[in-house]
N, C-alpha and C positions, 0 to 999 in steps of 0.2 A: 504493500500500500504506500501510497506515496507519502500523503501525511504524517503516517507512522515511521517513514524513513527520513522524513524531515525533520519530526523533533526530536528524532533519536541520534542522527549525524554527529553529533560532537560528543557523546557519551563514551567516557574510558573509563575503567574497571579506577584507575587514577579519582576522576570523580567520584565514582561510587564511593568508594571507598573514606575520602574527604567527608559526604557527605553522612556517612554513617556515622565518622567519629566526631563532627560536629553538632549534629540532630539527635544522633542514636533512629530510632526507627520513628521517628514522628513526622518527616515527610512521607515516612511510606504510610503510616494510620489515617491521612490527614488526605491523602493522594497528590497533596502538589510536587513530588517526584517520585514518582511510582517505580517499582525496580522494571522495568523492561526489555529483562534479557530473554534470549529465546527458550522456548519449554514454557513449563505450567506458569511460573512469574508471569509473563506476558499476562495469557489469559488472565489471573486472577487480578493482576491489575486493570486490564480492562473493564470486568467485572464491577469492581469496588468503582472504578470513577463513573461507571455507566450508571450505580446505583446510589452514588452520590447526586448527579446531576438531576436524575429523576427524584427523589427527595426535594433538593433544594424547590424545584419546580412546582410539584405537587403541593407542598404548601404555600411556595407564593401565591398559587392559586387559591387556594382555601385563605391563605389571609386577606386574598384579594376581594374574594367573594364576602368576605366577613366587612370588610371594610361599607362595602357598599349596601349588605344589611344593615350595618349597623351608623349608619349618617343623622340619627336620630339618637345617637349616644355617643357624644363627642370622644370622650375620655377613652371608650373601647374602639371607636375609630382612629382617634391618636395614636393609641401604642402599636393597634395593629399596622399602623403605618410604620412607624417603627420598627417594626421586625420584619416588613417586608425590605425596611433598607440595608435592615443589617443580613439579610438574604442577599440581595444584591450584592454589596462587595463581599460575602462570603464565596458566589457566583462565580464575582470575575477574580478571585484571588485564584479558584481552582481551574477558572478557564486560562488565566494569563500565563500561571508556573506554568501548565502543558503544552501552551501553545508557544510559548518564548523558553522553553526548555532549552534549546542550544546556547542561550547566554549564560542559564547560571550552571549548565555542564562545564561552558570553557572559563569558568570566572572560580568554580572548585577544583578544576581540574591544576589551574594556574594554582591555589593554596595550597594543593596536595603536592606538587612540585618541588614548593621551598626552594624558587629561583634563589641561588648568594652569589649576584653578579658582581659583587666588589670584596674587598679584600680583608679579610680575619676583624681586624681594629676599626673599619668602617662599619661594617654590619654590628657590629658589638654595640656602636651607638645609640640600637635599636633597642636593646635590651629592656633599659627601665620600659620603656613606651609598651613593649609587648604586655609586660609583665602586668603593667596599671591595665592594659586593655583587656586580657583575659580575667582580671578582677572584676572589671566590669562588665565582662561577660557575662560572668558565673551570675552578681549581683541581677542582671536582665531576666537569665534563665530559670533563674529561682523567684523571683520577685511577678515580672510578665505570667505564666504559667499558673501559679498563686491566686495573682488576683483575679485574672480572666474564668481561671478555673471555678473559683470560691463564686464569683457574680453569676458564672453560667449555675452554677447548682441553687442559688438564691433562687434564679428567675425558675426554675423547673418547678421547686419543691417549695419555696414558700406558699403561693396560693394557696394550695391545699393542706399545708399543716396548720396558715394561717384560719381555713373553713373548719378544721377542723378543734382547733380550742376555742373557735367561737361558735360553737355547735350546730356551724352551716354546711360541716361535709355531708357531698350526699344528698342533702334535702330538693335541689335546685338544679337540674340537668341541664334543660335549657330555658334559656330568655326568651322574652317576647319575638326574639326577631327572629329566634331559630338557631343560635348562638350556642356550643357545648361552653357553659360555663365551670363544668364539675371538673375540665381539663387544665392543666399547668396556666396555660396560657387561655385564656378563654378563646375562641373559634369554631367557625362552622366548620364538618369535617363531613364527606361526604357515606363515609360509614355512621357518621352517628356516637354516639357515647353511651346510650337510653342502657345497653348490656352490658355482660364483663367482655365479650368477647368482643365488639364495637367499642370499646373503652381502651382496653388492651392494643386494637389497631391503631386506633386513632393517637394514644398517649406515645406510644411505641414513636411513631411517624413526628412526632414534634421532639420526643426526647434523641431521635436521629440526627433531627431539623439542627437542632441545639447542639448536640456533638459535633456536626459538621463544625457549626461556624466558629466553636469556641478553638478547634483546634487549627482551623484555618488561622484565623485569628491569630494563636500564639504565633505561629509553627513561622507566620507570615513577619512577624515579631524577630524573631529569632534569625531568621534569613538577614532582614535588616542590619542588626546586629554582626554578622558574622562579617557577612559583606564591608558594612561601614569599617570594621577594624581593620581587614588587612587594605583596604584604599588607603586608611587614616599611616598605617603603616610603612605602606610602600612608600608614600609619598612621603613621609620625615627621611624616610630612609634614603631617598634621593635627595635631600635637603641636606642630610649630612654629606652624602658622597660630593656634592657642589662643594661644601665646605672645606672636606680635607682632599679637594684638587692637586696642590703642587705636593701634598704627603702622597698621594696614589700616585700621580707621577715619578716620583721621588723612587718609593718601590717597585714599580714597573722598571726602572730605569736599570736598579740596581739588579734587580730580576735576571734580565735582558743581557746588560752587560756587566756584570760585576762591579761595577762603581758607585758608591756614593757622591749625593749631591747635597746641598743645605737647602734646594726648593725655594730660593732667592727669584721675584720676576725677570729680575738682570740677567741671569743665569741659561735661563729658557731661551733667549735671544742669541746668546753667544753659543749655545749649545743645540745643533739642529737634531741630534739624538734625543734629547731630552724632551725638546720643542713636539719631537714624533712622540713622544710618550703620554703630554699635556695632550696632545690631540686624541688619542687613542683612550685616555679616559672618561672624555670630553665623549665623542661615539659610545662607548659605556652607559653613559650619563643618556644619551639622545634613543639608545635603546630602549631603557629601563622608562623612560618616562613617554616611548608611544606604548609601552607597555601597561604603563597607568592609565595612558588617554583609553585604552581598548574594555579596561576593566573596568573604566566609568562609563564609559558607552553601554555595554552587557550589560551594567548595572541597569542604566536608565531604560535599555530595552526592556530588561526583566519587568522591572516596575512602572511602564508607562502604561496600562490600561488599568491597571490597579487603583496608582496613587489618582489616576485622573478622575476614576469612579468615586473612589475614596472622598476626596476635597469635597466634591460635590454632593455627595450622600451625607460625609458627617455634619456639615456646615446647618443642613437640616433638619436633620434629628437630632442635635445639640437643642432647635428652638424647640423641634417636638418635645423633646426632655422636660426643659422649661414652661411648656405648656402643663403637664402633665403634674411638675412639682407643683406648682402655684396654683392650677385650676382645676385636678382631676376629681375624682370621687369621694376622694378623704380615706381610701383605704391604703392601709398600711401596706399591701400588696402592690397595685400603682405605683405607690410613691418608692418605694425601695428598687421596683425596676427602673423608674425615671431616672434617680439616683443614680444606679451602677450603672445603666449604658451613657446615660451622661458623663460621667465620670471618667469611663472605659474611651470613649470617643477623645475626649478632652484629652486626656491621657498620651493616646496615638498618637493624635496630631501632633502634641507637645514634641512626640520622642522620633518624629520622622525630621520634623521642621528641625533638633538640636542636631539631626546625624548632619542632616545638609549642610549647617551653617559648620558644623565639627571639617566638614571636607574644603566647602571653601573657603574657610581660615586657615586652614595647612596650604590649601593651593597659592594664597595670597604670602605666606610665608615661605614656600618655594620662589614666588618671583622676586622676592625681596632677596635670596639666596645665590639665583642670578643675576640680579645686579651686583650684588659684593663680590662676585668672582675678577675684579680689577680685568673686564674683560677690554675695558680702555687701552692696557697694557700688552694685552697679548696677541699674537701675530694675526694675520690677515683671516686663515683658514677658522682658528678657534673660536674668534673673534664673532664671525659669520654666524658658527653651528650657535655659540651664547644668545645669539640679538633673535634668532630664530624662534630655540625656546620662548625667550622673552615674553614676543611676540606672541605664542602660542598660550604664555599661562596667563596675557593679560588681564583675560578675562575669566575671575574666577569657577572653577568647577563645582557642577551643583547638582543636587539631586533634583529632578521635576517632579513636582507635580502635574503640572503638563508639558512636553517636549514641545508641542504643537506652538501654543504663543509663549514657551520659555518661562512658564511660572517657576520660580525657582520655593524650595523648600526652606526658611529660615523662620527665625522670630517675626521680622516684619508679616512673610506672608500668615504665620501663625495670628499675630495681632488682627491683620484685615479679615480672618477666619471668623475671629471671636464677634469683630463687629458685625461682618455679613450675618452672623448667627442669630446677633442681637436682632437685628434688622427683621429677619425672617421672624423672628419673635414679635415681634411688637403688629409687624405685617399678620399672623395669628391670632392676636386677639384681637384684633380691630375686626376680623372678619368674624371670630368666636361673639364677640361683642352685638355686631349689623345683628348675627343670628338668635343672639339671644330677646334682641326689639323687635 
């Protein structure tokens, strides 16, 4: 099949392997990198994403349908808007990883490599950097997982333990409008709830619903995370190797021909061995960072139908949140879901918007790296390859939110989020407001 050989093209036992010791098995539970090697794996992954998508599907439908039974109950129209957005970017998270699968194959396959294109005492400079990053890792891995976990189990099981210390489980199957209320989540379900065995189908089908998106969610979490570290890396790491130029030179020199030199600019002039040495670091240097531009690109490929659905769903269901805390029913139920996907949203945005601005403050410290290289001083050829970069890291590197008109990912856009949010808020009760005269 063609498509099947398309997003499989870059897949090396290299990546898998990366990817297992960075996730462990939670891309394969989650299907945004299913194993797809030949034999049963294949099938059973196709299987599981086929029976994912159908999931997802079938209850947007059903929240869909609920929504527009229920236009005469604001608060159960709300939320169920709500989960139909948090359906949607659980959606494109599973459609994007499969379909953009050859970026983040050649973007692990590159981690699992452990390119050390420079020399013993240069890459050592990375050291501390690694070590705070994998900290930060672990801190992501245990903390993201945690909380997303702990809110997905809130939203499942509070309604119902809530009905049930206030002696409402049970009593109340459906609403006037044909609504299973006796379910997690209140909705129409096209089996019904009225039985155990229609109760069982339908709870079954939501607590699926739910599983999907919380591990998409993480899983989608975690990729970012891994991602962002070794860009954040690579790039100090060619920040130092700019730095100690005339030292690489220095030991290439000596390398080469047994001589030391003191790595003086004067020195490189009068020395046309040496000068070849500056140059040949310099190309080192010009590798290692189209090798970075490659890894931000896979990045942004990976993530461009994602973060774009993303920005535009959360920015929404931030005001629905809002709606729901200040205006919904007064049940403890509502408000505590309002709460954690609010929260959860809020959350995201913060920690996508910190990776971005995390990348283009190293990039912007890379070209302050290439200007210090005294490239004033040095011969015509080096001189060139320096102004080029330059040129190249002008303009800092960024994560999008959309590639299309170049929304970049930082605080600022994080800030215009919050207001967009507010906006759409206020835009909801004026219209909750018309409705209620």
């Amino acid at each position: 099949m063609a498509f099947y050989d398309n997003i499989t093209k870059e897949d090396t036992d290299v990546a898998y392997k990366t990817i297992k010791k960075e996730y462990g098995f939670a891309t394969v539970l989650c299907g945004t990198y299913a194993i797809f090697k030949p034999g049963i794996y294949t099938i059973l992954s196709i299987i599981q994403i086929s029976i994912f998508f159908i999931v997802l599907i079938l209850n947007t439908i059903a929240l869909a349908i609920t929504v527009y039974l229920s236009l005469n109950d604001q608060t159960v129209a709300t939320q169920t808007v709500h989960f139909i957005f948090m359906n949607a970017i659980t959606f494109t998270i599973l459609f994007s990883s499969n379909y953009t699968r050859p970026s983040l194959s050649r973007f692990h396959d590159d981690i699992g490599r452990d390119i050390q294109p420079y020399d013993h005492d240069t890459m050592k400079t990375v050291d501390n950097l690694k070590i705070y990053m994998k900290k930060l890792q672990k801190v992501i891995y245990i903390t993201v997982p945690l909380l997303i976990g702990v809110f997905g189990m809130l939203i499942v099981s509070l309604g119902p333990i809530s009905d049930y210390f206030t002696g409402d489980f049970g009593k109340k199957i459906y609403n006037e409008n044909g609504v299973s209320v006796n379910l997690a989540l209140p909705c129409w379900t096209p089996f019904g709830s009225n039985s155990t065995i229609s109760f069982l189908i339908s709870g079954t089908l939501q607590i699926l619903d739910h599983y999907i998106i919380v591990t998409d969610i993480v899983t989608a979490n975690l990729i970012m995370t891994v991602m962002v570290r070794h860009v954040l890396i690579e790039i100090h790491l060619l920040i130092s190797a700019f730095n100690r130029l005339p030292e690489r030179a220095a030991i290439m020199y000596q390398k080469i021909y047994g001589k030391k030199c003191n790595g003086k600019i004067t020195e490189y002039h009068e020395n046309p061995s040496l000068q070849h040495c500056y140059n040949e670091c310099i190309k080192q240097n010009i590798k290692h960072h189209i090798r970075i531009i490659r890894l931000i690109n896979d990045m942004n490929t990976f993530w461009n139908y994602t973060l774009m659905i993303f920005f535009f769903v959360s920015t929404i269901s931030m005001a629905f949140s809002g709606i729901l805390i200040m205006f919904g029913d007064g049940k403890i139920t509502t408000l505590v879901n309002a709460l954690v996907m609010g929260f959860t949203e809020i959350f995201d945005v913060f920690y996508i918007c910190w990776c971005g601005k995390s990348i283009s403050d190293a990039s912007e410290l890379l070209y302050m790296a290439l200007y210090d290289t005294k490239w004033i001083n040095a011969n015509k050829e080096s001189a060139k390859f320096i102004l080029i970069m330059m040129a190249m890291t002008k303009n800092p590197y960024e994560i999008y939110f959309n590639s299309i008109n170049k929304l970049p990912a930082n605080f600022e856009t994080f800030a215009n989020l919050i207001n967009t949010a507010y906006s759409y808020f206020n835009l909801l009760y004026a219209f909750r407001e018309d409705k209620a005269n």
